[in-house]
Phi, psi and omega in degrees: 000141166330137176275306187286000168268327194303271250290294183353289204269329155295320204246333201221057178239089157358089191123010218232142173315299167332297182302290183295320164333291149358261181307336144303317178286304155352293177276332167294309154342282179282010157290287166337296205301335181045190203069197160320286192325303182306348182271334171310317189290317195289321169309303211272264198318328133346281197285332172290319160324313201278338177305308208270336156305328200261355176289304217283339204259146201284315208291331174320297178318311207284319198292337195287336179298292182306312172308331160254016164249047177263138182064028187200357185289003189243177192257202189250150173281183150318294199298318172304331233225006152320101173093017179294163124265032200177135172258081185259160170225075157008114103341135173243357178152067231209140176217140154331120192232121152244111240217129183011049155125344203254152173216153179185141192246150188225156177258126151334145145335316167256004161259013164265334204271324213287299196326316202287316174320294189297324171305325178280012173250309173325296191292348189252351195231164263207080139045051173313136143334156175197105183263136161249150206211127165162127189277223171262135149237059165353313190277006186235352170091028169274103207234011180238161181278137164276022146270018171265337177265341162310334152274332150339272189306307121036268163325294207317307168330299187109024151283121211270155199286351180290328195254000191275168175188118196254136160251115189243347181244025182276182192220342160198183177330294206278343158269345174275341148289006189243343172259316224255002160264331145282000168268315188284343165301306162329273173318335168076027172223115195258349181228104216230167194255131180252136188247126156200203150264166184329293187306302200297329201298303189298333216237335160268342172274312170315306177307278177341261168014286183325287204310339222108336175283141179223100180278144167285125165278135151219110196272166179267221190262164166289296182234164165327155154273152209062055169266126163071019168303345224226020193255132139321119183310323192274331197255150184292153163180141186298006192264341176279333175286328155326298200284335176286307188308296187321310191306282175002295190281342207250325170279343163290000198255333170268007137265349135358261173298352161288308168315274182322308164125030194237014142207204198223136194291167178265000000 
C-alpha cells in the first residue's frame, strides 16, 4: 500500500478523531504563539468547532451520502438482470475478535447489507454464481480475507457452498477490479451483477470500466432501517459524524483514483 495514503487516510479524514486532535494541537499552538498568529488560532479553532458540528449532524450525514449515491440509489430491475450469470459482492468491511483461545470473524454493517443484497438477487435468478471478493486488513484488524465470513453468512441463508466463489486477496476497490476478471474468465462469466453500497457504487462501477468491465449496479441499503429516525437534524451525534467521516472518506478516494488514472466515469 502507498505509505502516503496509508497517513492520509489514518490522519486527515475530516470527521475522524485523529483529524480533529490535529487539528486542536494547531489551534492551541498558534495561541500560545499571541499576536497575529493567536488570532489565527483563534479562527482555525472557530471554524474546526463548526466543522465537526456540522459532521455530527443526521442533515450532513444525509445530504453528503445522496450526493455520492446519485444515480445508484436503487436496486437492478428485472429486466437488467436476464440472463445475468454471476453475483459480485463488495466487501464492506471486518474484523477479527479475539479472546482466550477463541476467534471469530464479524462482517460490518455495510458488508452484512451488501451480503443480504447479493442473496435477495440469488434467490430471484436462475441459481447464479454469486462471488464475493475481499481480502485481509490488518491494519483494521481484519486478520481473515473477509470473504470467508461472507460467505459464511451466505450459507447462513441458504445459498448453497457450491455456488459460492471468493475472491480472498484484493485490499480495496481498484484490486478487486483488477483480480476478479480472471475468476471470472475461469468460470465462462460475461454478464454479471455489482453489489456494493449506495456511496461506494459510482467509485466501484468506474474502476470496473477502468478494468473493461461492464457490471449491472445493484445497490444494498446504506444503513439498518430507522437509522437516525428518532435524531434532531440540526443537532450533533456519533453516529452521524461516523457516517459523514465514511462520506468524507469515500469522496477523497474518488478523487484519489481520478488522479491516478484507475478508473473511466460510467
Amino acid at each position: 500500500m502507498n505509505p502516503i495514503v496509508e497517513v492520509v487516510k489514518s490522519f486527515f479524514i475530516p470527521g475522524s478523531i485523529t483529524f480533529l486532535m490535529i487539528g486542536l494541537i494547531v489551534g492551541v499552538t498558534l495561541l500560545y504563539l499571541r499576536g497575529a498568529a493567536a488570532k489565527w488560532g483563534k479562527r482555525w479553532l472557530t471554524l474546526l468547532a463548526v466543522l465537526y458540528w456540522t459532521l455530527s449532524t443526521p442533515l450532513c450525514s444525509n445530504t453528503l451520502e445522496t450526493i455520492l449515491s446519485h444515480g445508484y440509489e436503487t436496486q437492478a430491475s428485472p429486466v437488467e438482470v436476464e440472463g445475468i450469470e454471476a453475483i459480485v459482492v463488495l466487501g464492506g468491511g471486518s474484523s477479527t475478535l479475539q479472546a482466550d483461545g477463541q476467534e471469530m470473524d464479524a462482517l460490518s454493517n455495510p458488508g452484512i447489507l451488501r451480503v443480504w443484497e447479493g442473496a435477495r438477487l440469488y434467490e430471484n435468478l436462475d441459481e447464479p454464481w454469486i462471488i464475493v471478493s475481499g481480502g485481509m486488513n490488518e491494519r483494521a484488524g481484519a486478520m481473515t480475507p473477509e470473504s470467508i465470513p461472507m460467505r459464511d453468512v451466505l450459507m447462513d441463508i441458504g445459498v448453497p457452498a457450491d455456488r459460492i466463489l471468493l475472491e480472498s486477496s484484493s485490499r480495496n476497490t481498484f484490486e478487486q477490479a483488477l483480480n476478479l476478471p480472471s475468476l471470472l474468465d475461469a468460470y465462462g462469466i460475461e454478464r454479471f451483477i455489482l453489489v456494493t453500497s449506495p456511496t461506494h457504487m459510482r467509485r466501484a462501477m468506474a474502476t470496473f470500466i477502468g478494468q473493461g468491465l461492464n457490471p449491472i449496479p445493484s445497490s444494498s441499503a446504506q444503513h439498518s432501517e430507522g437509522f437516525l429516525a428518532d435524531r434532531w437534524v440540526f443537532l450533533p451525534d456519533n453516529d452521524s459524524l461516523e457516517a459523514s467521516r465514511l462520506a468524507m472518506r469515500e469522496g477523497m478516494a474518488l478523487v484519489y483514483y481520478t488522479l491516478r488514472g484507475w478508473f473511466s466515469p460510467p
